[in-house]
N, CA, C and O atoms as CSV, one atom per row, in Angstrom:
chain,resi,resn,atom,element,x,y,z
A,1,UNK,N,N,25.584,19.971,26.045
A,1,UNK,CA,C,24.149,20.036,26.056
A,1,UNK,C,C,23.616,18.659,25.685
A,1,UNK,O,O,24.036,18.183,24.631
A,2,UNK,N,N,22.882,18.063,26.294
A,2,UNK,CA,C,22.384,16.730,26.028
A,2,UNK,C,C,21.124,16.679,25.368
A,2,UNK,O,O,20.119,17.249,25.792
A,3,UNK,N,N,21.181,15.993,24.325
A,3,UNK,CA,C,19.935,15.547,23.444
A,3,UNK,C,C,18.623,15.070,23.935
A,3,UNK,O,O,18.318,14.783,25.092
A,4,UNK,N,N,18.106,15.043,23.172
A,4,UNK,CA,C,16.565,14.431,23.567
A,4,UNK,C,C,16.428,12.759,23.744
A,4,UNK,O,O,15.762,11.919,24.349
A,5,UNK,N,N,17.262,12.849,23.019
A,5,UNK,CA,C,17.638,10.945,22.839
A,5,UNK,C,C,18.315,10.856,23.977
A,5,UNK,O,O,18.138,9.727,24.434
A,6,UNK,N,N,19.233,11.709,24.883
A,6,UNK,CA,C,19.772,10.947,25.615
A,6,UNK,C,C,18.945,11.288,26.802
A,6,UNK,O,O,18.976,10.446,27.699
A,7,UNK,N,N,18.466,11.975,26.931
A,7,UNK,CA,C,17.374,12.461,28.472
A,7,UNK,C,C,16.366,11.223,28.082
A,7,UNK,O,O,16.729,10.277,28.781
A,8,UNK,N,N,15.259,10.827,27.266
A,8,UNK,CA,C,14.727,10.077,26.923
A,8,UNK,C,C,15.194,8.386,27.090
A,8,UNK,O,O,14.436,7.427,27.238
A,9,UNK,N,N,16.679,8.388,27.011
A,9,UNK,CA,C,16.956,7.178,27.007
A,9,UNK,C,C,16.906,6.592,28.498
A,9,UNK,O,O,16.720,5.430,28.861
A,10,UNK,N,N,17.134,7.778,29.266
A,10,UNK,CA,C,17.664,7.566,30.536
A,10,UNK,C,C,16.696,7.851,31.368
A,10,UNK,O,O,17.210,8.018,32.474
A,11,UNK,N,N,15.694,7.976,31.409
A,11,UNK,CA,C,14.506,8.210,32.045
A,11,UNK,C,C,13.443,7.044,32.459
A,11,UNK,O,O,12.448,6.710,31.816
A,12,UNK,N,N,13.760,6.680,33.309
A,12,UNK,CA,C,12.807,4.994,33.484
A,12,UNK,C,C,11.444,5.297,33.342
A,12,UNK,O,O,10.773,4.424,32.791
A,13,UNK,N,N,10.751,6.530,33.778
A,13,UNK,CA,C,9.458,6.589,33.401
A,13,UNK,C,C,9.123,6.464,32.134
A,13,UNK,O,O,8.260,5.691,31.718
A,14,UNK,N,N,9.883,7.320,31.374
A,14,UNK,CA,C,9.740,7.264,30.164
A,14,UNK,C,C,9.606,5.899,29.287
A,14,UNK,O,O,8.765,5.598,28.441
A,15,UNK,N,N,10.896,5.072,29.857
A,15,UNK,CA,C,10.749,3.511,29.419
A,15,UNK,C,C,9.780,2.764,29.748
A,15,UNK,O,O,9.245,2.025,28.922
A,16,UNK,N,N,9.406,2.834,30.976
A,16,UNK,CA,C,8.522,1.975,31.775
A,16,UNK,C,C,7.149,2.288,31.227
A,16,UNK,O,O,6.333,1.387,31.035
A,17,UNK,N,N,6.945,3.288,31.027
A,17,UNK,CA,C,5.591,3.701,30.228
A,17,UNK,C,C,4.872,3.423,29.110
A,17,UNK,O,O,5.342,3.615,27.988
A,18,UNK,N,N,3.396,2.839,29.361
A,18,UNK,CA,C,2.845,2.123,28.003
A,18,UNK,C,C,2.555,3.351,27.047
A,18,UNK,O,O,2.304,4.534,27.281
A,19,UNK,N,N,2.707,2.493,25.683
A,19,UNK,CA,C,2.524,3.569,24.833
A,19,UNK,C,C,1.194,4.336,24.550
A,19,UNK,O,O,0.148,3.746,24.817
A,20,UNK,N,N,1.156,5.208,24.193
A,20,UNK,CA,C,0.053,5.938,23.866
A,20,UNK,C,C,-1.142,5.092,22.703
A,20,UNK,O,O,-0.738,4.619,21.641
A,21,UNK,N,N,-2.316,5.034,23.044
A,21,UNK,CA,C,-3.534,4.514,22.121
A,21,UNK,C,C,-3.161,5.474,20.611
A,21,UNK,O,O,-2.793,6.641,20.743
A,22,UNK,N,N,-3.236,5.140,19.862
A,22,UNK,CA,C,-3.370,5.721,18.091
A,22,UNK,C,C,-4.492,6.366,18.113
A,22,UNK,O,O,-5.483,5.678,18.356
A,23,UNK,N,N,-4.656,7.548,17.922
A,23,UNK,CA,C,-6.133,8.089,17.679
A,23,UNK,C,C,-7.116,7.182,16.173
A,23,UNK,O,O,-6.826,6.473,15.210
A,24,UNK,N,N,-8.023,7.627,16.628
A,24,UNK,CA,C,-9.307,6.929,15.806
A,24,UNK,C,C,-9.345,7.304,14.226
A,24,UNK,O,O,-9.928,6.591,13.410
A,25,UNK,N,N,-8.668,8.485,13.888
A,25,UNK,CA,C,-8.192,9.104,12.350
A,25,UNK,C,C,-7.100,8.983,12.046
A,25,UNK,O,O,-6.702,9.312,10.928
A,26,UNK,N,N,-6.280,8.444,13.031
A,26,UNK,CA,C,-4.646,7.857,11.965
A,26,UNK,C,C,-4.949,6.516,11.194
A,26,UNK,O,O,-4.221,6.234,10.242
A,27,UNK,N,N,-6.171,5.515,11.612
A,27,UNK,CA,C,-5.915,4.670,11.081
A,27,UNK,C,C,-6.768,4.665,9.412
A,27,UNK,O,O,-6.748,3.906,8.443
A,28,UNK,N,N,-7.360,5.749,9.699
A,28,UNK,CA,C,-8.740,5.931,8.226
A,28,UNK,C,C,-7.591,7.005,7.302
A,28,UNK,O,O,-7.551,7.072,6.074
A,29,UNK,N,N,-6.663,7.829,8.325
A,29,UNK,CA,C,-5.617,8.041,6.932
A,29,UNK,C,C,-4.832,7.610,6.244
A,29,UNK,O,O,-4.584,7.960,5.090
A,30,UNK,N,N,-3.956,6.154,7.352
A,30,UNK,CA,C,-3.700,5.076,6.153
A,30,UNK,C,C,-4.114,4.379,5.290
A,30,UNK,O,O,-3.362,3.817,4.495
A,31,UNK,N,N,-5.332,4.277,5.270
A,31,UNK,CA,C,-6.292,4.041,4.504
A,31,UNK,C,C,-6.360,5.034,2.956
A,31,UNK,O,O,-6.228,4.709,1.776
A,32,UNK,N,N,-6.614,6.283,3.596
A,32,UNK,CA,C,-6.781,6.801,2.448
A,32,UNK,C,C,-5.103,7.105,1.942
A,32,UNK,O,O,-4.924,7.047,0.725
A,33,UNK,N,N,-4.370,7.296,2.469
A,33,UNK,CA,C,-2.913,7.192,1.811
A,33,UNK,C,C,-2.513,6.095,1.196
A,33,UNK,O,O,-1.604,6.172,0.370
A,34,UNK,N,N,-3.243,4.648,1.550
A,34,UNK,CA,C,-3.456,3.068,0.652
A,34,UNK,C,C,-3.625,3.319,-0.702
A,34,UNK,O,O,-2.873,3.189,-1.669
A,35,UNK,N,N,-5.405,3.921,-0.500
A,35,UNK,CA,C,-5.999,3.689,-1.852
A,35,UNK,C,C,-5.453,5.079,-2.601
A,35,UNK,O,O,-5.750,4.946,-3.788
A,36,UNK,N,N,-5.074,5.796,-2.489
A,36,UNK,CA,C,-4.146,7.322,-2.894
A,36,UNK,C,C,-3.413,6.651,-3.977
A,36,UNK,O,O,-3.479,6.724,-5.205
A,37,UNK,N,N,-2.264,5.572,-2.660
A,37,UNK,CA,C,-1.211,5.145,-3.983
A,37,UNK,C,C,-1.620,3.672,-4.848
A,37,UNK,O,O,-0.809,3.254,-5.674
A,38,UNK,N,N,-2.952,2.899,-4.600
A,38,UNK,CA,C,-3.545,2.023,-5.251
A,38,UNK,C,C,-3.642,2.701,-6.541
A,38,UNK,O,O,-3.014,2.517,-7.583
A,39,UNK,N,N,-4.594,3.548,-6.232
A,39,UNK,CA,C,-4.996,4.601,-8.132
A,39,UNK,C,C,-4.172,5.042,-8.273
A,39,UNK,O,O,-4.041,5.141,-9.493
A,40,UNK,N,N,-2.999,5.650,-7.567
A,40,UNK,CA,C,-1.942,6.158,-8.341
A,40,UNK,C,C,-1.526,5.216,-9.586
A,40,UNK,O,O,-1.811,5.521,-10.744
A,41,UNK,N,N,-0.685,3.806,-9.166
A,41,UNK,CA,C,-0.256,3.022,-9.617
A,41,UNK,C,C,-1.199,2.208,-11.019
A,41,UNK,O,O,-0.687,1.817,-12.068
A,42,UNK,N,N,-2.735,2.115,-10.625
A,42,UNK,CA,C,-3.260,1.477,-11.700
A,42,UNK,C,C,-3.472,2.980,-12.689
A,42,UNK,O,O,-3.197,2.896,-13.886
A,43,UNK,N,N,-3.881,4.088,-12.220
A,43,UNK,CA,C,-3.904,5.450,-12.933
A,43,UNK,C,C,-2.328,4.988,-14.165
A,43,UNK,O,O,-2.292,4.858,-15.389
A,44,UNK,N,N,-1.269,4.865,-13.125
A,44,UNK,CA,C,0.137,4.880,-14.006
A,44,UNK,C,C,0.275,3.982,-15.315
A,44,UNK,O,O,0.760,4.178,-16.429
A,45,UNK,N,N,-0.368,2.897,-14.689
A,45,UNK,CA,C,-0.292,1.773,-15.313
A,45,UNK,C,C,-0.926,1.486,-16.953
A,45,UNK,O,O,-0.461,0.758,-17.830
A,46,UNK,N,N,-2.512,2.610,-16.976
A,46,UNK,CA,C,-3.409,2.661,-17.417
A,46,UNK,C,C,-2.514,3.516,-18.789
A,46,UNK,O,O,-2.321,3.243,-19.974
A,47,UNK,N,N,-2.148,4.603,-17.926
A,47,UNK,CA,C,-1.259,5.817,-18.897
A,47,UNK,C,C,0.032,4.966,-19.721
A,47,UNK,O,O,0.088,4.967,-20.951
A,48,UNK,N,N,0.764,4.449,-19.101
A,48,UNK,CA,C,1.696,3.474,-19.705
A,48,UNK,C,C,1.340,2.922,-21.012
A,48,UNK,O,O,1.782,3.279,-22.104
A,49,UNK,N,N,0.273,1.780,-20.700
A,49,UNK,CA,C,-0.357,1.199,-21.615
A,49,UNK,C,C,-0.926,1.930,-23.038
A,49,UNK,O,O,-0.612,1.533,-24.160
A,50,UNK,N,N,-1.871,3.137,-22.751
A,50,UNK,CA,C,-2.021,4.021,-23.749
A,50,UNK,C,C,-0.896,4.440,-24.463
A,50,UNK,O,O,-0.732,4.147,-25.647
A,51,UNK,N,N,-0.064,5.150,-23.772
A,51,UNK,CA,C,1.324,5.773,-24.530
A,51,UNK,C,C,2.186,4.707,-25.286
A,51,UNK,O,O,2.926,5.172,-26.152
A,52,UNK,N,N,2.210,3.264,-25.084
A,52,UNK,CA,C,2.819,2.337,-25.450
A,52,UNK,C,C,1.962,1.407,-26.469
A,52,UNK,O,O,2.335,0.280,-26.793
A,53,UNK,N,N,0.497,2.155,-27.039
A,53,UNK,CA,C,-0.120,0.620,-26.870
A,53,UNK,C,C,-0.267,0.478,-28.442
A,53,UNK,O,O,-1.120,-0.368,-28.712
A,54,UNK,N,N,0.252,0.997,-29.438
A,54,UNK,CA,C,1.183,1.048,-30.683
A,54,UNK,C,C,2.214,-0.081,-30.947
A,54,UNK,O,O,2.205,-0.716,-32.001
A,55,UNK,N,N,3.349,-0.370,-29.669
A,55,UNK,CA,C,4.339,-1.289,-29.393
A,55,UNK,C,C,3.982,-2.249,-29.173
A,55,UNK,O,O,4.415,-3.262,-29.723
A,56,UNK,N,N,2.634,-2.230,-27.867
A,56,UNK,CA,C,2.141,-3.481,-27.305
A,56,UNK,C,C,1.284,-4.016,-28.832
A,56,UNK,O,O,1.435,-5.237,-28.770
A,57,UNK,N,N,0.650,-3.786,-29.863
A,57,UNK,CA,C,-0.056,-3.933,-30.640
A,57,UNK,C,C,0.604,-4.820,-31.493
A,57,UNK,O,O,0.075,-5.791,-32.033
A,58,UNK,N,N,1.947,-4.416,-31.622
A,58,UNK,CA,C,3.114,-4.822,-32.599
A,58,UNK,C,C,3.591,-5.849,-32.198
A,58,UNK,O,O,4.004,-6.615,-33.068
A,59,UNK,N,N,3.697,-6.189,-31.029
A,59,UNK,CA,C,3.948,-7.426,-30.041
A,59,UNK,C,C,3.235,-8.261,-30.036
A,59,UNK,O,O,3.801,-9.353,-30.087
A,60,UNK,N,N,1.913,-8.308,-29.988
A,60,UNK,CA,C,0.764,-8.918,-29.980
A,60,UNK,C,C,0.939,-9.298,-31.082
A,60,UNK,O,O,1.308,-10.459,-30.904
A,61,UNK,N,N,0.926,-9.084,-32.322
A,61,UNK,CA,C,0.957,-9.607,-33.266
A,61,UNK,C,C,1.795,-10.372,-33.421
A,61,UNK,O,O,1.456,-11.515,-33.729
A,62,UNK,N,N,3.137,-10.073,-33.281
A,62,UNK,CA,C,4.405,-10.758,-33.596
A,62,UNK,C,C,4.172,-12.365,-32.941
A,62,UNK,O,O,4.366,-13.397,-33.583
A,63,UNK,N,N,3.656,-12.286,-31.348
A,63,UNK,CA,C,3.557,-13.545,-30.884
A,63,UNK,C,C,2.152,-14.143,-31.748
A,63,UNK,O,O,2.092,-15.370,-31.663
A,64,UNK,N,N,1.139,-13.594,-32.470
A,64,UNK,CA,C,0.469,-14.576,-33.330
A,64,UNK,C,C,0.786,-15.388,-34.246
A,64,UNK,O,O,0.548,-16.559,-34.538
A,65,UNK,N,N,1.763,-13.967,-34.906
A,65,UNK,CA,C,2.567,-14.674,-35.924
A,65,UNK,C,C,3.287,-15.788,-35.909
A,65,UNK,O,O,3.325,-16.627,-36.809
A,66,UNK,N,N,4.004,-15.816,-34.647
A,66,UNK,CA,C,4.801,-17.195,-34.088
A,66,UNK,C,C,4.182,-17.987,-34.200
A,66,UNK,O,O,4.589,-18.558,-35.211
A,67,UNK,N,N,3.197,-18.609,-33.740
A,67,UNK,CA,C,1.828,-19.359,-33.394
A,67,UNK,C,C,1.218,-20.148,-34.487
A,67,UNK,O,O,0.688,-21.256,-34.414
A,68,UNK,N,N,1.457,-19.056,-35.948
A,68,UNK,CA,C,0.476,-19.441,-36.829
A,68,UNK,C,C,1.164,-20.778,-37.658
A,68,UNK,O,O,2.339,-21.063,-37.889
A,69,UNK,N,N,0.128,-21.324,-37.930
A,69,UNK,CA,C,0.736,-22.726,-38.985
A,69,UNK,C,C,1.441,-22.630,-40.219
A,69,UNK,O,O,2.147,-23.516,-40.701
A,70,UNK,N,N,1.155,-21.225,-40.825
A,70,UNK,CA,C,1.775,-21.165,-42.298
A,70,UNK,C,C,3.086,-21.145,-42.279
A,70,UNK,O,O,3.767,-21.003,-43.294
A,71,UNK,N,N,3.697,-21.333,-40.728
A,71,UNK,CA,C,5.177,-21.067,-40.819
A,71,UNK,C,C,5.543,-21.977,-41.077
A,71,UNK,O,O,5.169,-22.800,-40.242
A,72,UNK,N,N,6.529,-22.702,-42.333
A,72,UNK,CA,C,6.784,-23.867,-42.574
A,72,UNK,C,C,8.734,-23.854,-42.763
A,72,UNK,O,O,9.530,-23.419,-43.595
A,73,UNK,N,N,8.809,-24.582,-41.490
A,73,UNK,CA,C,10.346,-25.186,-41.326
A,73,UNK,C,C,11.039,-26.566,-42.320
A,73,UNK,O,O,10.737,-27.661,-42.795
A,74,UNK,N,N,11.941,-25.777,-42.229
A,74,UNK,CA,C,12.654,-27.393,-42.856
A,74,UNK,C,C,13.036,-28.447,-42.327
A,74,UNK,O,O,13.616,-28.208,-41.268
A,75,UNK,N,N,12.991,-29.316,-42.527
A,75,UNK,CA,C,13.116,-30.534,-41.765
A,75,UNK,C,C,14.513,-30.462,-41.693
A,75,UNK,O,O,15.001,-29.825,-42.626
A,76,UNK,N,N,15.422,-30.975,-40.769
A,76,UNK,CA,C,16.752,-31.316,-40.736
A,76,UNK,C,C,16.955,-32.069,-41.271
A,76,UNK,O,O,16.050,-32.833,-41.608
A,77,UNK,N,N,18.417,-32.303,-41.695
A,77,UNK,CA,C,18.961,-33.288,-42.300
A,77,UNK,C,C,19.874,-34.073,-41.471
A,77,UNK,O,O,20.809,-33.491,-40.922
A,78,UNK,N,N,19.674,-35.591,-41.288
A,78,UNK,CA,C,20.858,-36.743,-40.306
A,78,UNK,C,C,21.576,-36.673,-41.057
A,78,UNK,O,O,22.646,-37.271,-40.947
């Protein structure tokens, strides 16, 4: 029994034939399937931040701390 792929392959009309125009609503649903997973991702991103933002707080600080002048090193010795 032969496939669809192979009747299809072998069919010069079929090859020879321009493709079909995209209707006028496939391209406004990639669109909305875009911005779907746009807010998904900043939505995710947003949630991340909240659930984490205890850690991120602790971090933030730590790199001030680095930063600050009262940290006083010792000079090496030659």
């Amino acid at each position: 029994m032969p496939s669809d792929l192979d009747s299809a392959g072998s069919d010069p009309e079929l090859l020879l034939s321009t493709p079909k125009e995209s209707a006028p609503g496939r391209t406004t649903n990639w669109l909305k399937v875009g911005a779907v997973a746009a807010a998904s991702a900043v939505a995710g991103g947003l949630a991340a931040a909240w659930f984490y933002r205890k850690t991120l707080t602790r971090l933030q600080q730590a790199a001030e701390d680095d930063h600050s002048p009262e940290i006083n090193t010792a000079p090496e010795d030659d």
